[in-house]
N, C-alpha and C positions, 0 to 999 in steps of 0.2 A: 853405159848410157844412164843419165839419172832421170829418175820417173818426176815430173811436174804436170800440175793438173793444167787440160787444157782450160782456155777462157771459159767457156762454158759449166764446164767444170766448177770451175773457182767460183761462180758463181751461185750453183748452185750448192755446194759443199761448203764454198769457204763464210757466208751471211750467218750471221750467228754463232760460227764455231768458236765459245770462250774458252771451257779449259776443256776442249782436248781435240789435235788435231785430229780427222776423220780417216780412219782407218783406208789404206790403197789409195790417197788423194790423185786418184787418175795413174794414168800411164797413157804413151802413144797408144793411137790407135794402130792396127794394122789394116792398111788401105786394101791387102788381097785378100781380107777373111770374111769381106759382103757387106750386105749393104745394110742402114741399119735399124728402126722400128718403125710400124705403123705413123702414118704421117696425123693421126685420132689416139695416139696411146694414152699421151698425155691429159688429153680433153675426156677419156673415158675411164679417170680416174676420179673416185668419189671423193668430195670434200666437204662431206656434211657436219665437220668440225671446223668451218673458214669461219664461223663469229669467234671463237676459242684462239684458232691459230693465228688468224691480221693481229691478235695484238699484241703476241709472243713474240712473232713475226719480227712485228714493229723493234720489241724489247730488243731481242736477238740486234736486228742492223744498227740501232742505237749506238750498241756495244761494238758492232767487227767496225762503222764509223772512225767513233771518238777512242776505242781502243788498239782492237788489233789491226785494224790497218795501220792505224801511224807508228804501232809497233814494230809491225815487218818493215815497214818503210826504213824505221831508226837502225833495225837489223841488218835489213840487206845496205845502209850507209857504213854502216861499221863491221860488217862481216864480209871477209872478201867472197865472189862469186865461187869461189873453187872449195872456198871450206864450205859453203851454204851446201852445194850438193854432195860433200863427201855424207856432212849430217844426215841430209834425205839418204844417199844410201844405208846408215848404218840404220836406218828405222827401220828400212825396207827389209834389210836384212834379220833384223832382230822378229818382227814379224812373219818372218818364211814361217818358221814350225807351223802358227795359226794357218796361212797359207796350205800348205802341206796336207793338213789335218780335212781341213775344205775340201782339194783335190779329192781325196779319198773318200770324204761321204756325200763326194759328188758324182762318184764313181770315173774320176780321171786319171788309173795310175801311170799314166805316161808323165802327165804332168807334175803329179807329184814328183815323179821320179828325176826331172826337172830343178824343179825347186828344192829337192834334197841334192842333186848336184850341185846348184847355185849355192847352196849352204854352206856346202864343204868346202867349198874352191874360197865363194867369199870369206869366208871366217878365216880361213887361213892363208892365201896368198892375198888376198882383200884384204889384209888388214883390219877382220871384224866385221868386213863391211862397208868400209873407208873408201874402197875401190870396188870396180866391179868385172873383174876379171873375166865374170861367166858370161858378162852382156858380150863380150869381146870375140868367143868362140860360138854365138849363135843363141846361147842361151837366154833367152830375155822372160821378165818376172811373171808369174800369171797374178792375176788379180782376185781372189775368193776370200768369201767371208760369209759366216754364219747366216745372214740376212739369202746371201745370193742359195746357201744350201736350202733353207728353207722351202725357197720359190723352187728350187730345183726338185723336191721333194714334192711338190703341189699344194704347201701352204699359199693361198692369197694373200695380198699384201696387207688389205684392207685398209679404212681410208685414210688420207693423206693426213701428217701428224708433225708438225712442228713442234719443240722440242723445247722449253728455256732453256738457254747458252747453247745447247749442241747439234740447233738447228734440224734443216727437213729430215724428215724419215717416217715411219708407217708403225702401225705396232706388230707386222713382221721382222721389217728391222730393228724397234726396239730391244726384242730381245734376242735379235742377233747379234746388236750392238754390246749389249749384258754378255753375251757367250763368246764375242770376240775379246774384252777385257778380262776374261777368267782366261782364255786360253793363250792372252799373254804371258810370257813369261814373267818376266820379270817383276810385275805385280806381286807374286805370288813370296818372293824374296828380299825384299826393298821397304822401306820403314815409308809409309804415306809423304814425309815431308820428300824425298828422293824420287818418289815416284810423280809427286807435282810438279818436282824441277824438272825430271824427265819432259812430261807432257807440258809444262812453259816451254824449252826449250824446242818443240818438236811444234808445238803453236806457231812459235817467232817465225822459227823457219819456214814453214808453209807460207805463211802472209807473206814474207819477205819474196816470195814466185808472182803469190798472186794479187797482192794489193789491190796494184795497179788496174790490172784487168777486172777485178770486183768492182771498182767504183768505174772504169767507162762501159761495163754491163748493166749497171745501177743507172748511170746515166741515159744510156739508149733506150732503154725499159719501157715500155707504154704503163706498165703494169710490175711494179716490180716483187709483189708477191707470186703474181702468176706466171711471172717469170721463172724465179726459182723455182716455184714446184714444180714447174712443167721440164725444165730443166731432169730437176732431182728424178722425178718419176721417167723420165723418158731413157735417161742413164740408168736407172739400177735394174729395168727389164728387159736392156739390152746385154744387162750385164750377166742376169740368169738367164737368156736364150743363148748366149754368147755369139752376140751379134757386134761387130765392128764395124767403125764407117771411117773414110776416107776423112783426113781433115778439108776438103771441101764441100763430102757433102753432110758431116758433121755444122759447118757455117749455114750453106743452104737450111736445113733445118727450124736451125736456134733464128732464123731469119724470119722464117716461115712462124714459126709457134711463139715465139716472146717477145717479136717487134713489131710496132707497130707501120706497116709496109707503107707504100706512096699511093698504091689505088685505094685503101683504108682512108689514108687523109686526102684523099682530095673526093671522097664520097659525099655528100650533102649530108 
């Protein structure tokens, strides 16, 4: 099964993202694993850097606008649907170690143990990657990254932090984001110009899922920075509780917190 972020998701991940796709862009959720944050998590996050962040913000949609959207759009016109997810798995895959690593100083080793089988199997019957042989026998990807260890650890997130080009995050996840790019591999072996083809081409492809759904989230938005954030923040501390939610009450939610409802508009 290949991992695409859901709408909400895209939404809040994919605004601003210029050069570098955003590490785990989503996965299903699993509807039997509960239910999923505070219906205030989002509202009880500080943002006493919103004069700083509206206008990066701004910058940022500017760009995923008039660039990478009509990018993914050109991509997903000229790349057939079936290479587009072979791509997303070979990232996903290329990313396990990071993964892995997660598991482990989150004190998961089942899951690690998991994601070291997915490794194996995909690299080698998987074609690298290409295919996902492990999704096949039960095994499906977990989702960890440096930012989620942190909070698992009981760093705070602290307040909400828009980013030029690479979009929401905290400066928890800032330097999560820093300790997920070192413990890529492949950075560490690939001459810069190689390593920005990599992340162009892993860019394209993501927009090419989500374009679409960014701009009719964009569109619906009463608000569309407090959209995003509220988005971003309400996913990444679902993500260190490890809390899932059904994709309906996932919609119910994103309903709830970033739209503006029918009793809202027709208040005086």
């Amino acid at each position: 099964m290949t991992r695409r972020p859901p709408p909400a998701l895209a939404a809040a991940l994919g605004t601003g993202l210029l050069l570098a796709a955003s590490p785990g862009l989503g996965q299903p959720q699993d509807p039997a694993a509960g239910s999923g944050a505070p219906a205030d998590a989002a509202d009880a996050t500080p943002d006493p850097w919103e004069p700083f962040n509206r206008p990066i913000f701004g910058l940022n949609d500017f760009l995923s606008r008039h660039i990478l959207e009509p990018v993914g759009r050109g991509w997903a016109f000229v790349v057939p649907e079936f290479v587009r997810d072979s791509i997303s798995r070979l990232y996903v895959n290329v990313r396990t170690p990071a993964v892995m690593v997660n598991d482990l100083l989150q004190g998961k080793p089942r899951e690690a143990g998991i994601d070291l089988a997915r490794l194996l199997l995909n690299s080698s019957v998987g074609l690298a990657g290409l295919l996902d042989p492990a999704a096949t026998i039960g095994l499906e990807a977990n989702e960890e990254d440096f930012g989620q260890t942190f909070g698992v650890w009981g760093i705070p997130p602290g307040p909400y932090l828009v980013l030029p080009f690479l979009g929401p995050s905290s400066p928890r996840d800032t330097v999560g984001r820093a300790a997920d790019a070192a413990a890529t591999g492949y950075g560490w072996f690939v001459p810069i110009w190689a390593g920005a083809a990599i992340t162009t081409v892993d860019t394209a492809n993501a927009f090419s899922f989500t374009a679409d759904d960014i701009a009719e989230e964009r569109a619906e938005a009463f608000d569309w920075y407090a959209a995003v954030r509220n988005a971003y923040v309400s996913r990444r501390e679902n993500l260190v509780q490890d809390r899932a939610e059904s994709p309906q009450a996932a919609d119910e939610e994103e309903d709830d917190l970033y739209l503006l409802d029918d009793e809202e508009e027709a208040q005086p």
